[in-house]
C-alpha positions as CSV (number, residue, x, y, z in Angstrom):
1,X,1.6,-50.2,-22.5
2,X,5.6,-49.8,-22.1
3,X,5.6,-49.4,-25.6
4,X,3.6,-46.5,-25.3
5,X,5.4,-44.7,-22.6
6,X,8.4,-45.3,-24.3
7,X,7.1,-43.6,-27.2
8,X,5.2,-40.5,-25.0
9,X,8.9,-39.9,-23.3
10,X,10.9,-40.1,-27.0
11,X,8.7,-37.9,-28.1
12,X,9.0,-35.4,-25.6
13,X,12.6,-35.3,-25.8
14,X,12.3,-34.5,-29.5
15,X,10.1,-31.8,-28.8
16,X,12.3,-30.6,-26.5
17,X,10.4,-31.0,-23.1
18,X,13.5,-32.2,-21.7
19,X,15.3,-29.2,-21.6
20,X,12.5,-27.7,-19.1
21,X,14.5,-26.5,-15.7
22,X,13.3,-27.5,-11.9
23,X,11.0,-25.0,-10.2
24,X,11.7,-23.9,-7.1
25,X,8.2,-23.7,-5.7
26,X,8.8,-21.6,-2.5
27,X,5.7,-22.1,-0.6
28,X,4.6,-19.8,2.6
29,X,1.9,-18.5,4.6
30,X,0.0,-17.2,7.8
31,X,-2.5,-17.9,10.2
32,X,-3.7,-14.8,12.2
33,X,-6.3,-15.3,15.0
34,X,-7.3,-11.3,16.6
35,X,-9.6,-10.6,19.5
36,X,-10.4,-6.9,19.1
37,X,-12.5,-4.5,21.6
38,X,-13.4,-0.9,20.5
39,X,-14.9,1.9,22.3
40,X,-15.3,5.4,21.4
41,X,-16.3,8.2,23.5
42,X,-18.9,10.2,23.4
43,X,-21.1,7.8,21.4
44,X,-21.8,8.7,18.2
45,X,-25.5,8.6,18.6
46,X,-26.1,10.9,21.3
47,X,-22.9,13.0,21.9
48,X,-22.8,11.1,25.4
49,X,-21.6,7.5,27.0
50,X,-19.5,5.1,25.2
51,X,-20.0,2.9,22.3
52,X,-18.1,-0.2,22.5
53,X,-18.1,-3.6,20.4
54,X,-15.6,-6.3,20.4
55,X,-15.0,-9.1,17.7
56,X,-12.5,-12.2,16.8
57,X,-11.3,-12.3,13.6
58,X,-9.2,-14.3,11.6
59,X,-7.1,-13.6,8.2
60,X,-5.3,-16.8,6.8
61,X,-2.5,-16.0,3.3
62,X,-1.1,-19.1,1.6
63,X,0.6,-18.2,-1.4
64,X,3.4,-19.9,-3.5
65,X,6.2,-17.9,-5.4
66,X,7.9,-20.0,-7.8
67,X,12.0,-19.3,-9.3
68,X,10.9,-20.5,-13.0
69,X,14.6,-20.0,-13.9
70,X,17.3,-16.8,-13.7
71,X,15.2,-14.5,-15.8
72,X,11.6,-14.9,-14.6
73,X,10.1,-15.7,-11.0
74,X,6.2,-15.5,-10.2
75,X,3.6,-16.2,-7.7
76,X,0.0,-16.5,-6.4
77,X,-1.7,-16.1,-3.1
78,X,-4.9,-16.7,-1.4
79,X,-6.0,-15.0,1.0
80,X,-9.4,-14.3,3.5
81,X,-11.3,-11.6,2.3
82,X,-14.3,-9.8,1.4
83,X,-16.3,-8.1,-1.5
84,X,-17.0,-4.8,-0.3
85,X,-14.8,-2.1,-0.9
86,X,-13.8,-0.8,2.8
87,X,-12.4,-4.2,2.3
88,X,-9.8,-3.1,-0.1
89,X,-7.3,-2.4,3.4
90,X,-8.3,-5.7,4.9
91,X,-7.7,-9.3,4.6
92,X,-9.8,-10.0,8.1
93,X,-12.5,-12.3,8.4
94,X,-14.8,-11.7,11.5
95,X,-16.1,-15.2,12.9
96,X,-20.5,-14.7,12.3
97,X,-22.6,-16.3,10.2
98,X,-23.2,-19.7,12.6
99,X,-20.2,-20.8,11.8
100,X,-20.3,-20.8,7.9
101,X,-17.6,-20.8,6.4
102,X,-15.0,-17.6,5.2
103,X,-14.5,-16.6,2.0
104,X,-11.7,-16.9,-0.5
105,X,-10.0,-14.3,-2.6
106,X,-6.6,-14.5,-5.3
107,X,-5.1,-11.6,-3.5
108,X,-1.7,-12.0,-5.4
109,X,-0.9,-13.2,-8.7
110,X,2.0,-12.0,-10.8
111,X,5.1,-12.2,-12.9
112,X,8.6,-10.7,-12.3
113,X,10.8,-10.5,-15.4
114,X,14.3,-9.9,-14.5
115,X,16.5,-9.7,-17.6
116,X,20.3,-11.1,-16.9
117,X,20.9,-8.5,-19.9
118,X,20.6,-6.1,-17.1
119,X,22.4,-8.6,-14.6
120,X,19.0,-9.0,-13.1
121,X,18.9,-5.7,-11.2
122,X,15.5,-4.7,-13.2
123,X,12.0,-6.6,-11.7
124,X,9.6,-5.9,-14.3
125,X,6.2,-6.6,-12.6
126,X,3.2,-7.3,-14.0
127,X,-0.2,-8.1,-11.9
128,X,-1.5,-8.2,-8.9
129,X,1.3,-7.9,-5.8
130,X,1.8,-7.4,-2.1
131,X,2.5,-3.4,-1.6
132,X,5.4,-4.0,0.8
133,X,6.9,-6.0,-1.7
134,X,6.3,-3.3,-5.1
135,X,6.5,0.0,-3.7
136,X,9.1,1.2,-0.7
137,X,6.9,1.3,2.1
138,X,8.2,2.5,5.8
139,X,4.7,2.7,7.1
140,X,1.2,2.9,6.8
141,X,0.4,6.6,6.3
142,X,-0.1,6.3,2.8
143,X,-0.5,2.8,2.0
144,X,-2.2,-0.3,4.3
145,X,0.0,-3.3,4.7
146,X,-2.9,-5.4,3.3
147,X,-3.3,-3.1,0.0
148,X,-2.3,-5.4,-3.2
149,X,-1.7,-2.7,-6.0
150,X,-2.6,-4.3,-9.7
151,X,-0.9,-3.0,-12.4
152,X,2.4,-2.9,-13.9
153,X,5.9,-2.0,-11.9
154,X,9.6,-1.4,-13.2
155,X,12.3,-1.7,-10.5
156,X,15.5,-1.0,-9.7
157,X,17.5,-2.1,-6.1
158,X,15.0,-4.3,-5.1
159,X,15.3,-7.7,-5.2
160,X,13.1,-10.8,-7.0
161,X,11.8,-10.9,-3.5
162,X,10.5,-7.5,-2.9
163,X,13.2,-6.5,-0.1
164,X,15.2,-3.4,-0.8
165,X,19.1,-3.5,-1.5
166,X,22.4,-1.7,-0.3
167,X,23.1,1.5,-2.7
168,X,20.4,3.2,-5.0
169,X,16.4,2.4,-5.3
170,X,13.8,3.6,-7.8
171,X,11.2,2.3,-9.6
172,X,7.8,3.5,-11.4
173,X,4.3,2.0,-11.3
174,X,0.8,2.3,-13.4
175,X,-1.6,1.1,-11.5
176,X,-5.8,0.2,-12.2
177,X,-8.3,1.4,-10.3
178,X,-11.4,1.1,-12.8
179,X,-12.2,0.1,-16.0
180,X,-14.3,2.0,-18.1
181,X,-15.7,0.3,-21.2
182,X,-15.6,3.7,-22.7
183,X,-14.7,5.5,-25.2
184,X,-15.9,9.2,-24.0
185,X,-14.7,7.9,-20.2
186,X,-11.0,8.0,-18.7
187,X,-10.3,5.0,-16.6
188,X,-9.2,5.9,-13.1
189,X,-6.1,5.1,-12.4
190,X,-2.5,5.5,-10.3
191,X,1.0,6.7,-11.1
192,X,4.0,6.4,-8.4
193,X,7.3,7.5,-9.3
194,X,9.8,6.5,-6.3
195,X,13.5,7.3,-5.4
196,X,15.7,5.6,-2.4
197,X,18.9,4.9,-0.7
198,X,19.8,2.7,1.7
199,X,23.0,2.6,3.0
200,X,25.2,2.3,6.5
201,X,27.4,4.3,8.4
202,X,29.5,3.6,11.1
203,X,27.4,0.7,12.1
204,X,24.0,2.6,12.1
205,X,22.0,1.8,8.5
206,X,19.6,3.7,7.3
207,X,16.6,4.6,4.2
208,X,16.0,7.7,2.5
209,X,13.7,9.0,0.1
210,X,10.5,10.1,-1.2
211,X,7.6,9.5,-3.8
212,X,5.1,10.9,-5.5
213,X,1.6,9.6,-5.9
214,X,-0.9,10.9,-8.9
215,X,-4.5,9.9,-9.1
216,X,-6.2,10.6,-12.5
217,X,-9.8,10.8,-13.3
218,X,-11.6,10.0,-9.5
219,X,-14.3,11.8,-11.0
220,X,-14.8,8.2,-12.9
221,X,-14.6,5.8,-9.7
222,X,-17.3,4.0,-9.1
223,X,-17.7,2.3,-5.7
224,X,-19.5,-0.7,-5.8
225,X,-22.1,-1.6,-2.8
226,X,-22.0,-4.9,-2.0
227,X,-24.2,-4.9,0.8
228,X,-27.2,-4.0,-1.3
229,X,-29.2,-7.0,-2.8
230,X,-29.1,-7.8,-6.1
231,X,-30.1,-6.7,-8.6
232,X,-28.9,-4.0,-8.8
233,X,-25.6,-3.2,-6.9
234,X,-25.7,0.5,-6.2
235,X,-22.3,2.0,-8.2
236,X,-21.8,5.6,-7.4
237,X,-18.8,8.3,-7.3
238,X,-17.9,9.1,-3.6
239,X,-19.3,12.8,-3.0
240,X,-16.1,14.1,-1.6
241,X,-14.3,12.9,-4.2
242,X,-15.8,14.2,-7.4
243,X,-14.3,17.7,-6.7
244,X,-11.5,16.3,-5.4
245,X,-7.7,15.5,-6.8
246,X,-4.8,13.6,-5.2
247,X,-1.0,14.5,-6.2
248,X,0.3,13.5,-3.1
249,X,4.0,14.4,-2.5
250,X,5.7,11.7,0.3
251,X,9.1,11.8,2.5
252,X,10.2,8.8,4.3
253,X,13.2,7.9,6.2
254,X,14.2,5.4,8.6
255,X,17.2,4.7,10.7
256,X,18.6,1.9,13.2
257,X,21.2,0.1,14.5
258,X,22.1,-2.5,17.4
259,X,21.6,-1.9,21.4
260,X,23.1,-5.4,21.6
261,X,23.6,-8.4,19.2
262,X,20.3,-9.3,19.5
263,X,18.3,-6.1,20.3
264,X,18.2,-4.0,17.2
265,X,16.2,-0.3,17.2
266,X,15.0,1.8,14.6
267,X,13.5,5.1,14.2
268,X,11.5,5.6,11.1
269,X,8.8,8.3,10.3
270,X,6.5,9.9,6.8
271,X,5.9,12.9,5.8
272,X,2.8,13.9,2.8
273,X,1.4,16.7,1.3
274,X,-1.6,17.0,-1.4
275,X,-0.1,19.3,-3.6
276,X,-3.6,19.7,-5.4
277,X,-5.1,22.9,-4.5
278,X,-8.3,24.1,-4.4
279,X,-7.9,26.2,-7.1
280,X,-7.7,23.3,-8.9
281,X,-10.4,21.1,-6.8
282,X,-13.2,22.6,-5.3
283,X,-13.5,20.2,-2.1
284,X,-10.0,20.6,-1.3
285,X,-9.4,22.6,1.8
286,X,-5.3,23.9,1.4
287,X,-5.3,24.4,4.8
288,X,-5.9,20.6,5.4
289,X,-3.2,18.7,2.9
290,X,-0.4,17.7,5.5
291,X,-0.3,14.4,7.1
292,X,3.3,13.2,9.4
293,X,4.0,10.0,11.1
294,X,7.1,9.5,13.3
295,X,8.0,5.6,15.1
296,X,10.4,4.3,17.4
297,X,10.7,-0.2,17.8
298,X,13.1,-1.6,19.9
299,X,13.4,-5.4,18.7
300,X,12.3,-7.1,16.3
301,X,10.9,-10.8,17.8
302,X,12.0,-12.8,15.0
303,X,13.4,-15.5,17.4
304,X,12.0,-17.5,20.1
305,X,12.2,-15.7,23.3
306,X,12.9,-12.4,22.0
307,X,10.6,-9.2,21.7
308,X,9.8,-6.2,20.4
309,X,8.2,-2.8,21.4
310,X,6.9,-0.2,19.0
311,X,5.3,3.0,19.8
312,X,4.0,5.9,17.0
313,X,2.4,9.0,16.5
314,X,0.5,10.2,13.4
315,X,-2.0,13.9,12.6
316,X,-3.7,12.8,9.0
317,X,-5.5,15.8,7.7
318,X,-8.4,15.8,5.9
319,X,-7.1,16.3,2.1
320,X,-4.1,14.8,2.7
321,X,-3.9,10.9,1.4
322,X,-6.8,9.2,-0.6
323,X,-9.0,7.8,1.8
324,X,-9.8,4.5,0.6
325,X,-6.0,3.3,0.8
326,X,-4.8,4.4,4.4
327,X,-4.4,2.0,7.5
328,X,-8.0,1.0,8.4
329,X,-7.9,0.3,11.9
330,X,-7.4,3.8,12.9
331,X,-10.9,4.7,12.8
332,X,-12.7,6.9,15.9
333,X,-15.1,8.4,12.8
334,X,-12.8,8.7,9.7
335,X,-10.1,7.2,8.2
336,X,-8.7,10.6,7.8
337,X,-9.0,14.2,9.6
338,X,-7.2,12.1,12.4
339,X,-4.6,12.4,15.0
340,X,-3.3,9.7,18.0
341,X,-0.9,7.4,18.6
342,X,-0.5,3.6,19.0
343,X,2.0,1.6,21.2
344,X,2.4,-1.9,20.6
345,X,4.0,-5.1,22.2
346,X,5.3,-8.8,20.7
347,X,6.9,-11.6,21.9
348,X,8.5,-14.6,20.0
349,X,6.6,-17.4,22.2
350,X,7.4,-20.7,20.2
351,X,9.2,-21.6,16.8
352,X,6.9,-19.7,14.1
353,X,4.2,-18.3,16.7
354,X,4.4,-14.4,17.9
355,X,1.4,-13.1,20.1
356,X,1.4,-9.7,20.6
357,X,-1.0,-6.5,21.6
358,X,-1.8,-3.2,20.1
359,X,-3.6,-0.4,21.7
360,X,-4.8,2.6,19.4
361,X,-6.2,6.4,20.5
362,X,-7.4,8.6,17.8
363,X,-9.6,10.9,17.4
364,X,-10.4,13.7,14.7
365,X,-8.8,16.8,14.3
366,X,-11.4,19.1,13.2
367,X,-14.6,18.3,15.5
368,X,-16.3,20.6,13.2
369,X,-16.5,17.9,10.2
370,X,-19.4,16.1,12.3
371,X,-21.5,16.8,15.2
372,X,-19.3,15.1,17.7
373,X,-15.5,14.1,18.3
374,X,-15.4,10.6,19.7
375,X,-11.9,9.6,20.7
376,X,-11.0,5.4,19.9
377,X,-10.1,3.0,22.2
378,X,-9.2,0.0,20.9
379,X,-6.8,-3.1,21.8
380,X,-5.9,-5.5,19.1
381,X,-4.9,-9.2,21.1
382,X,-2.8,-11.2,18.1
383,X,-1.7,-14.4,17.7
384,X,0.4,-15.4,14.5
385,X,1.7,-18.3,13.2
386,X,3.7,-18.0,10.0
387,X,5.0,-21.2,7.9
């Protein structure tokens, strides 16, 4: 038997195995446990009374990002999930079913190519990854935190990790929405072009910069229903989207600094247009293409005993962002045609646990898109523990 392994590790030396480098495995993830109540007013049945429902959820993310070596990182994550496609912005699991247990998704997998030919300042992406850590993101009027864009992203002043650097930031991304198996049929698909800077002066740092967003060929999306029994699964284009085109033009900024040593604030806020027209796209509505968001957060609750305060105010119009991606918790009757404002509490409670609480009131903009104009009241109770 010794004999043997002597010969297995000769051999691998001579083939070289030896000269394989240590990974750096980097391991991390997150338990979140919500209790949620929502009520809306007037009901959406009868124009009159409330309708209210509350739930516990849970979303759970373990992933692992490995550092193969200078030139190429990678990584993988699991996440809680579900099939259908309102699911897309959400990673929540709500606790039904007599206790049976939640399902599993691969919400990340990916590999970052950083060329030291280029001193490593280029990520070349390829796969499935974490918005937040692909595109700039200041907020969620465009993009949900939970959204994990698949396709294929070039960057430049972010690093291997996703977070943005001092000095210039831009990068490009083609991104999948469909496959058609076609040869008379154009895939759907996304293109983001971004431009940044981040910088400091005189103690107060700050981002600046804007993208733009183009969706081609909508008019082939088909949105699968999972909650129809199989066979078949109904697959269908949206009706408001078949006329319908997004080039949506963003602004973002934001801007902080220090109260004390340990109480930072920041101001941050989005602008978006549509710039497709309804001369181009008969649904569209020209008068309806704007959407803003403007934030203030004192703290940030990343030690034990501190905490943070956020408050915001968003007006989503109706042909403003593509529906499907926007935050989904903002939600009196649509995920757009919206206006309200959020304010939010956290507190650092023990090492790697935050609890905090979020209280949302929206409601639409244009009560003539339905029959009735229910406002949302909803609180969001979190605890997270992140490891």
């Amino acid at each position: 038997m010794n004999k043997k392994v002597a010969f297995l590790v000769g051999l691998a030396a001579a083939l070289g195995v030896n000269q394989a480098q240590a990974v750096d495995w980097n391991w991390n993830g997150d338990v979140r446990e919500r209790f949620e109540s929502q009520h809306t007013y007037p009901s959406a049945a009868s124009n009159v009374g409330t309708d209210g429902s509350s739930r516990v959820r849970t979303r759970v993310r373990l992933g692992v990002y490995p550092w193969i070596n200078e030139e190429l990182s990678s990584g993988v994550q699991l996440a809680t999930g579900d099939d259908a496609t309102k699911e897309t912005i959400s990673r929540n699991q709500t606790f039904v079913g007599v206790f049976q247990p939640k399902n599993i998704y691969l919400n990340e997998a990916f590999v970052d190519y950083h060329p030291m030919l280029l001193n490593g300042d280029v990520n070349v992406i390829v796969g499935k990854r974490d918005i937040s850590n692909t595109l700039v993101r200041i907020d969620n009027l465009v993009y949900d935190s939970d959204l994990t864009l698949e396709g294929a992203t070039v960057q430049y002043g972010k690093d291997a990790n996703g977070k943005e650097k001092d000095g210039l930031i831009a990068l490009a991304g083609y991104y999948f929405l469909n496959e058609n198996n076609s040869a008379t049929t154009s895939s759907p698909y996304l293109y983001v072009a971004q431009g940044a800077y981040k910088g400091e002066i005189n103690d107060i740092s700050y981002l600046i910069g804007g993208a733009y967003n183009i969706y081609k060929s909508l008019q082939n999306l088909s949105i699968v229903d999972t909650n129809v029994p199989t066979p078949p699964l109904a697959s269908s284009v949206p009706a408001n989207w078949k006329n319908s085109g997004y080039n949506i033009a963003e602004f973002f900024c934001k801007v902080g600094g220090q109260l004390t040593e340990t109480l930072p604030w920041k101001i941050y806020g989005q602008y978006a247009v549509n710039t497709a027209s309804h001369a181009d796209y008969s649904s569209i509505d020209d008068n309806k293409r704007n959407a803003w968001l403007t934030g203030l957060t004192i703290g940030d609750a990343k030690q034990v005993g501190q905490w943070a305060l956020d408050t915001k105010y968003l007006r989503l119009e109706r042909d403003a962002v593509f529906p499907l991606f926007t935050d989904s918790d903002r939600k009196p009757a649509d995920l757009v045609n919206i206006k309200g404002f959020e304010v939010a509490g956290s507190y650092h409670l023990v090492q790697n646990l935050t609890v905090s609480a979020r209280y949302y009131q929206y409601n639409n903009i244009d009560a003539s898109a339905t029959k009735f104009n229910p406002t949302l009241h909803q609180l969001q109770l979190d605890a997270v523990v992140k490891f």
